[in-house]
C-alpha positions in Angstrom: -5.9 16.4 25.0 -3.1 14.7 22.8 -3.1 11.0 21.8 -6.7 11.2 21.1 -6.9 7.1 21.2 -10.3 5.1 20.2 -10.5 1.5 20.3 -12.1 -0.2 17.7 -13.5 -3.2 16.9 -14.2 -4.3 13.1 -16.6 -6.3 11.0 -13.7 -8.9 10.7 -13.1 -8.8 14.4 -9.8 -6.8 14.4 -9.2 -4.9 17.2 -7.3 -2.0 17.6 -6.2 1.2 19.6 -6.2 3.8 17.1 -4.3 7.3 17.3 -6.7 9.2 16.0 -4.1 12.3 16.0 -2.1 10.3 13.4 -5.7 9.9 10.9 -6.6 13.8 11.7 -3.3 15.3 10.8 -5.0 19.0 11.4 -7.7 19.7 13.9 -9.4 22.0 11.8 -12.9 23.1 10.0 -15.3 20.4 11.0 -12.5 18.5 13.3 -11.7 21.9 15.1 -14.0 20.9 18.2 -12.6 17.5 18.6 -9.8 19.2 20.8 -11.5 19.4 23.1 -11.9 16.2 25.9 -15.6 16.4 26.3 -16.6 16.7 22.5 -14.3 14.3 21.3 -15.5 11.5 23.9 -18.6 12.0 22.1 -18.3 9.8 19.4 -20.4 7.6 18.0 -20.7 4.2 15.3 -23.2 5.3 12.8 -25.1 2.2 12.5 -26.6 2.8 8.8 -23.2 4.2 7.8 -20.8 2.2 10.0 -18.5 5.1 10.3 -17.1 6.8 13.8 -19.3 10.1 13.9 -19.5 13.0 16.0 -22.4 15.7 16.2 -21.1 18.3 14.4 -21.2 15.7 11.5 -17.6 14.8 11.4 -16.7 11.3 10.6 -14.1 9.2 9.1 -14.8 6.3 6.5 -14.1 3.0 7.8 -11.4 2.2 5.6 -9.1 4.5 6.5 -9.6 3.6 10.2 -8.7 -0.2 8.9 -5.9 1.3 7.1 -4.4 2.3 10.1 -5.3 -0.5 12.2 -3.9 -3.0 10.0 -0.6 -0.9 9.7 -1.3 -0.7 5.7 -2.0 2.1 3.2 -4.7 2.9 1.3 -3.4 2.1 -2.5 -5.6 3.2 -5.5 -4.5 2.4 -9.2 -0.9 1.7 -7.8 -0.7 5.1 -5.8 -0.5 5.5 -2.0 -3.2 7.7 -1.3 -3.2 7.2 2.7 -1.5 6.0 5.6 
């Protein structure tokens, strides 16, 4: 499956249709299995984490999701670090 798509909504109410082949550049180690269909439609919210999870234990934080939806980077001490 390519364009691996998820649609979000966040704490703030944005709503988005996140690539998610864009946030996982490489499809490997723990994101190896989300190639295929079946496993990767098997994602979850963590609710005491608020993350997207799947059962392997692959996730990705929140922020970076936002990053993405809101179409800016992720800047730490004046460095873009992603997006």
């Amino acid at each position: 499956m390519k364009n691996r798509k998820l649609q979000l909504t966040f704490a703030d109410g944005l709503q988005a249709v996140i690539n998610m082949d864009e946030v996982i550049r490489s499809y490997t180690g723990i994101f190896t299995k989300l190639q295929e269909n079946a496993y990767f439609r098997q994602v979850r919210v963590s609710s005491d984490m608020g993350m997207i999870v799947w059962p392997n234990g692959a996730d990705v934080c929140p922020d970076v999701l936002y990053s993405f939806a809101f179409g800016r980077p992720i800047v730490i001490n004046g460095e873009r670090v992603f997006n």
